[in-house]
C-alpha positions in Angstrom: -13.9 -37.4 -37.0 -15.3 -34.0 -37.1 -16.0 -31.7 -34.0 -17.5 -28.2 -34.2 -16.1 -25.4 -32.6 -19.1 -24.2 -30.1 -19.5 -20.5 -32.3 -20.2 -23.3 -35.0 -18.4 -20.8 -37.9 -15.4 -23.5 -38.2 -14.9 -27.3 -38.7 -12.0 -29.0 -36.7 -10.8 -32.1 -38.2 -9.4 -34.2 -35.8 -5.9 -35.4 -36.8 -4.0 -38.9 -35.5 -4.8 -40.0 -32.0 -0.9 -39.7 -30.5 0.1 -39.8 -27.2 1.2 -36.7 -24.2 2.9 -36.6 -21.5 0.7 -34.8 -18.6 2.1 -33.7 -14.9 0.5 -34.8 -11.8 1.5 -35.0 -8.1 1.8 -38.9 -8.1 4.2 -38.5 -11.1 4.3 -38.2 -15.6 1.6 -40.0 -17.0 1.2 -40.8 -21.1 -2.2 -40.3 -22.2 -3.5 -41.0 -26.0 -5.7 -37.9 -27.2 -6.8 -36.5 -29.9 -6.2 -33.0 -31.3 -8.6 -31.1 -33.8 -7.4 -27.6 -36.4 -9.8 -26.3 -38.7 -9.2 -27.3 -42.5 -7.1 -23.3 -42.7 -4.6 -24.5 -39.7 -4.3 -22.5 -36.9 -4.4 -23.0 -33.3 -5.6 -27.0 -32.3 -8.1 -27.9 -29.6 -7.7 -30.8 -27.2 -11.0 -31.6 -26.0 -9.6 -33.9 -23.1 -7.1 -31.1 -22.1 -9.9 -28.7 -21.8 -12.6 -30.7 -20.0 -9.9 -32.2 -17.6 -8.6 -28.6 -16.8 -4.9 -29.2 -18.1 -2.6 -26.3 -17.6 0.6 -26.0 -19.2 1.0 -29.8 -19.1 -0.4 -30.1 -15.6 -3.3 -31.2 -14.0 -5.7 -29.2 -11.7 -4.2 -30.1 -8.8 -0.3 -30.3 -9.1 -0.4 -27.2 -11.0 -2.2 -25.5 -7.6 0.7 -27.5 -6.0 3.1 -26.3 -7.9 2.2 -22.3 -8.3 1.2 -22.2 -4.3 4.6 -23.3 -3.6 6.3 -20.8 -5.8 4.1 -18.2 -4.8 6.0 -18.5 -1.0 9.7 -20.0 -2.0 12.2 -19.8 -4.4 12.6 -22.0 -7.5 15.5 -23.9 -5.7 13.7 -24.3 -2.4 10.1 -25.8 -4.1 12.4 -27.8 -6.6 14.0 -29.0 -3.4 10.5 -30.0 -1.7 9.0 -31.4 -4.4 12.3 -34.0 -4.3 12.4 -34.8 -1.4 8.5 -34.6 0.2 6.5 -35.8 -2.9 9.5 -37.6 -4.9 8.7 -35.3 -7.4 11.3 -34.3 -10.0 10.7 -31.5 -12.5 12.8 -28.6 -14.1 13.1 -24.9 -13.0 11.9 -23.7 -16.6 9.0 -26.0 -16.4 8.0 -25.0 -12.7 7.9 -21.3 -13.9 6.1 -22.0 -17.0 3.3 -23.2 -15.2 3.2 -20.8 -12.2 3.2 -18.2 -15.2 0.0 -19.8 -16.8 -1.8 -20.0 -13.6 -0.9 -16.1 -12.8 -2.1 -15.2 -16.5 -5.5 -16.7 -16.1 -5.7 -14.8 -12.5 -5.1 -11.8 -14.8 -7.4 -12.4 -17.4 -10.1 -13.4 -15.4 -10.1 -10.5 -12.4 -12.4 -8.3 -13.7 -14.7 -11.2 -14.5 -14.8 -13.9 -11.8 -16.6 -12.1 -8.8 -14.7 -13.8 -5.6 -16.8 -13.5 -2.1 -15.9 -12.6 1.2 -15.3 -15.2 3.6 -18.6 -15.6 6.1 -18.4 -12.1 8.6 -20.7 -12.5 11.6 -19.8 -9.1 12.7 -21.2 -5.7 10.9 -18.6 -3.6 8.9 -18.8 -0.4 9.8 -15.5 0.9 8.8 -13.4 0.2 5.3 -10.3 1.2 5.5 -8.0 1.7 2.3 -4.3 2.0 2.4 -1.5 1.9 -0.3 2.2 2.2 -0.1 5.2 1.2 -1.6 8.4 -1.7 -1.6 11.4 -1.3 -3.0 12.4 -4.8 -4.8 15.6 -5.6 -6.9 15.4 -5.9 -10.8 17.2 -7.0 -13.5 16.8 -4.1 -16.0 16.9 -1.0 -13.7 18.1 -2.1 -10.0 15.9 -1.3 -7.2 12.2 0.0 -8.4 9.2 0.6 -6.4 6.4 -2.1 -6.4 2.9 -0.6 -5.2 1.0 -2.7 -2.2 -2.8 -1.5 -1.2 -4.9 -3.3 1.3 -9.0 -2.8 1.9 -9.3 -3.8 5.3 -13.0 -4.8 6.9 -13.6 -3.6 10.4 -16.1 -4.0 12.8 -17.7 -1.3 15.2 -15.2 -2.4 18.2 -12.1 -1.7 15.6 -11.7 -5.6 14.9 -10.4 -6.3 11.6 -12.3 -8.9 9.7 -10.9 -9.0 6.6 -8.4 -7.6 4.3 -7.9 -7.7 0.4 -4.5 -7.5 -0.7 -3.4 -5.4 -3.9 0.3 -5.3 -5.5 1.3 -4.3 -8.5 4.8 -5.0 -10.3 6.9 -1.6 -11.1 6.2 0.7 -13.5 6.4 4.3 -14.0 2.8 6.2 -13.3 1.2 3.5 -11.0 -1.8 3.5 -13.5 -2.2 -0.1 -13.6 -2.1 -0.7 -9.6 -4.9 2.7 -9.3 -7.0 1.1 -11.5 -6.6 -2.9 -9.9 -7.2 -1.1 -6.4 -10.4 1.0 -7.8 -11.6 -2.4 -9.5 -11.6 -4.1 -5.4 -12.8 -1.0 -4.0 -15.9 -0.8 -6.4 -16.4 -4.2 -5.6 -16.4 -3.8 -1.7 -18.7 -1.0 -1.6 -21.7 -3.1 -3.4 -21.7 -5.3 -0.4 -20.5 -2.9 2.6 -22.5 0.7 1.1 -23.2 1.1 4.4 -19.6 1.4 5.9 -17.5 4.0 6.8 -14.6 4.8 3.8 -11.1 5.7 5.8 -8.2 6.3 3.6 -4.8 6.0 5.1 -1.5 6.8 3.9 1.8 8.5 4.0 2.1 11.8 2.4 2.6 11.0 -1.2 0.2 13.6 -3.3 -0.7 10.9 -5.6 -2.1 8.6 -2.7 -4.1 11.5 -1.4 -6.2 12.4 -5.1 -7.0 9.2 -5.5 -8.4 8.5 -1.9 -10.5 11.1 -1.7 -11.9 10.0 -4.7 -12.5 6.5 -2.8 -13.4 8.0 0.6 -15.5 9.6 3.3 -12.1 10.6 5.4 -8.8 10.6 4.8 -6.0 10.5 7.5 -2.1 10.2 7.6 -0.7 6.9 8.2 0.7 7.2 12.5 3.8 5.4 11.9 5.2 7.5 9.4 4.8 10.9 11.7 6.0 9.1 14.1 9.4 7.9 12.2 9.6 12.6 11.5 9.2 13.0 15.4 11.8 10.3 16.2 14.4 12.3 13.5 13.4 16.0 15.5 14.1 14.1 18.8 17.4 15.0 18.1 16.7 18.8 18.3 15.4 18.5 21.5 17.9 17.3 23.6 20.9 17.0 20.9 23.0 15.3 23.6 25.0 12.2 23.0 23.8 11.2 26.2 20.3 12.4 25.3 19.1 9.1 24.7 16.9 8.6 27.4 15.3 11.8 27.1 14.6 11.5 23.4 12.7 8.4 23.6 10.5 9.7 26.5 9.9 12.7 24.7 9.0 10.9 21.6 6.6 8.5 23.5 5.3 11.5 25.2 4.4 13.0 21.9 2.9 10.1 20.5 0.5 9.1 23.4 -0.4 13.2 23.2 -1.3 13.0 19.1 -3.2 9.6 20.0 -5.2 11.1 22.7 -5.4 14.7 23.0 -7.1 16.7 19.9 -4.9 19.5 20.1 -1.5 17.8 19.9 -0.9 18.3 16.1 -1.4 22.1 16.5 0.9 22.0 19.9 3.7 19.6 18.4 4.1 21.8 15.2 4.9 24.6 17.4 7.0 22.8 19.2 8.7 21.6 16.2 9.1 25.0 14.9 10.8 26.5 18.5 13.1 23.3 17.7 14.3 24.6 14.5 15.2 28.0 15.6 17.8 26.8 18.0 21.2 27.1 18.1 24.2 24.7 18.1 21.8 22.1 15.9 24.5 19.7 13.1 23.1 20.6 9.6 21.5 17.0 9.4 19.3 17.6 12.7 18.3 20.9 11.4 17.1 19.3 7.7 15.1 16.6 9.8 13.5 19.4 12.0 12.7 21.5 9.0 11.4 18.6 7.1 8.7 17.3 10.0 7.6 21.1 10.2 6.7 20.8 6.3 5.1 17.4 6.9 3.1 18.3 9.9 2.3 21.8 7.9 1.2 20.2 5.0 -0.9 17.5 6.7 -2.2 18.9 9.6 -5.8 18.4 8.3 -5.5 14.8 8.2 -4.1 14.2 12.0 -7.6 13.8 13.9 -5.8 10.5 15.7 -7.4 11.3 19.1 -11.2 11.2 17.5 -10.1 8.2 16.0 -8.7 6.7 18.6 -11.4 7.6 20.3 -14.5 5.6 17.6 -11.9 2.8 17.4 -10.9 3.3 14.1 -7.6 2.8 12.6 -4.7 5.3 13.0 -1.9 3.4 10.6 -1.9 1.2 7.9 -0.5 -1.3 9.7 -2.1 -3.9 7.4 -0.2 -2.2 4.4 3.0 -2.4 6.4 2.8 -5.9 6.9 1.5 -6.6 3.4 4.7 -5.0 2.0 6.6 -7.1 4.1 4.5 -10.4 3.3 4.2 -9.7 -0.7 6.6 -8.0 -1.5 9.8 -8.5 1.0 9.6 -12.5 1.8 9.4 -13.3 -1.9 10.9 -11.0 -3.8 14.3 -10.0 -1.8 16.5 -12.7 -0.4 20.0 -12.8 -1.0 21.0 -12.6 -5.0 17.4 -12.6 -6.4 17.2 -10.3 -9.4 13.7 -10.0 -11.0 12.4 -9.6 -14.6 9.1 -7.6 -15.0 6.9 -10.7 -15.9 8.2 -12.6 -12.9 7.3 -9.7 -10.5 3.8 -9.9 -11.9 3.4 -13.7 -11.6 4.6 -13.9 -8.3 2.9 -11.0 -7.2 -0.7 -12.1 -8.7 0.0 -15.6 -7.1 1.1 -14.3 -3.6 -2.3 -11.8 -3.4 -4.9 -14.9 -3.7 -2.6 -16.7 -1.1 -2.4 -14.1 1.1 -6.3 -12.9 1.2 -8.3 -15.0 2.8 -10.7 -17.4 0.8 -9.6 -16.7 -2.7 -6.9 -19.1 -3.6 -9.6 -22.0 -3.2 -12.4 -19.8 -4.9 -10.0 -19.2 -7.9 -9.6 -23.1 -8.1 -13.5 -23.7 -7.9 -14.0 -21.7 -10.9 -11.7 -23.7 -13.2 -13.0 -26.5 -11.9 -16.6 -24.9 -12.5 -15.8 -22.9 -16.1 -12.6 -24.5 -17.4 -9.2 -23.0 -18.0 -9.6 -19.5 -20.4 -7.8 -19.4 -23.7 -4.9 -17.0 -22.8 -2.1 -15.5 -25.3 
């Protein structure tokens, strides 16, 4: 039997009909195939494995069983569910294996499946992009920085619609993670050119050049000034009995940057006449000195009471919890140490999870163009 390959240069030969084993949620199944090489050698084609969607071993749906699990628990713990709620039992290596293949074809396939947004009957009128980071434990170097952006649809009343979630594996430069996030927010604006662009962050430099690349407005992420006012509290009243004071000067200060357009101007002051008192411990006069250089140095991006104001975001809340749901669930319980691939599986799994419509978009499309050739 003789099949050509579909660029029609090369002959396959088909060689002995012989049994498999395949994977599927009801249990192993033997199936008799056939498997074709050119007359040179090479790589082999199975026809049935590619028009029946096989990966790794699996079928279609128990390897979206198997990768959806380990995308939110532990080896152990889906191990431990497949046992005992689907009487399912498989090994760690091969659970991984196959998680891994799904994660590579999300990979080589995301700058060329186009996934939509889930049906919005509101109008966007604001897109707000945000990035920061979560530390995570490895293998090689200890605890490394993994990057997390969000792109986060809002309506006119401030209602968030929708939000993309971006994160990246560690590595030094964040050039991969810049150019994933450029690759969604290119893709957002050909369907929301109309929107508002707000960038949000803390005050990392790198963040800043490459929103205002990306957007109309830029503006510094409310909950990390307000972690640098909650350190100068201290300067204020110093007091080991202070306590009480402290926190209603803090919520004082942050109900006056939320509302009142001067407060950045007037709390910088005020920050300053706090580090040039006396009888301040070395450590409250560092934290006093350091939110003067971070109001200082971001004063231009404060304008929380306007924003406030238009009902437009004031934190990147969204990234905040995104760190926490990609990156701080999964990645550090108790004892986990992580290799560089298995950050990047896990990661690319927990993102289509996590946003909205594109874990069952991902599977049309292998059910619609088949399963990629991957290395």
């Amino acid at each position: 039997m003789v099949r050509r390959s579909l660029s029609a240069e090369k002959k396959y030969t088909a060689k002995k009909r012989a049994n498999r084993e395949y994977q599927t949620p009801y249990g192993a199944i033997q199936v008799a195939r056939y498997v074709y090489q050119s007359a040179s050698g090479g790589k082999i084609h199975v026809p049935l494995e590619m028009s029946s969607r096989v990966i790794h071993g699996a079928t279609p749906k128990f390897a979206k069983m198997l990768s959806h699990k380990y995308a939110g628990m532990s080896a152990q713990a889906v191990l431990d569910d497949l046992s005992t709620n689907h009487s399912r039992l498989i090994s760690k290596k091969y659970l991984q294996q196959t998680s891994d293949a799904v994660s590579t074809v999300l990979q080589t396939k995301e700058k060329v499946w186009e996934y939509t947004l889930p049906a919005i009957k509101e109008s966007i009128s604001t897109v707000s992009i945000s990035m920061d980071g979560a530390m995570l434990p490895t293998k090689e170097d200890g605890w490394r920085e993994s990057m997390v952006g969000s792109i986060t649809l809002y309506n006119d009343k401030g209602e968030r619609q929708h939000s993309i979630y971006v994160g990246e594996a560690p590595e030094y430069g964040k050039a991969t993670f810049m150019d994933r996030m450029t690759v969604e927010i290119e893709k957002i604006k050909k369907c929301c050119s109309d929107a508002r662009y707000l960038g949000i962050a803390d005050g990392a430099k790198t963040n800043w050049s490459f929103l205002e690349k990306h957007t109309d407005q830029q503006l510094l992420d409310f909950y990390h000034v307000t972690e640098y006012l909650a350190k100068a509290s201290y300067a204020a009243y110093p007091e080991k009995t202070g306590k009480p004071k402290r926190v209603k000067w803090l919520d004082e200060g942050c109900h006056r940057l939320k509302h009142d357009k001067g407060a950045p101007e007037n709390i910088l002051n005020e920050l300053k006449g706090l580090s040039r008192k006396y009888k301040l411990t070395r450590e409250v006069r560092e934290n006093v000195g350091a939110a003067v250089t971070y109001f200082t140095n971001n004063i231009h991006r404060m304008n929380y009471a306007e924003h406030t104001k238009n009902h437009l975001p004031i934190g990147s809340g969204v990234t905040e919890a995104a760190c926490k749901i990609l990156i701080k669930q999964r990645f550090c319980k108790s004892g986990m140490r992580w290799k560089q691939r298995g950050i990047k599986t896990v990661l690319r799994l927990r993102e289509f999870v996590q946003t909205t419509g594109r874990w069952q978009q991902f599977w049309n499309k292998i059910d619609q163009y088949g399963v990629p050739c991957v290395t």
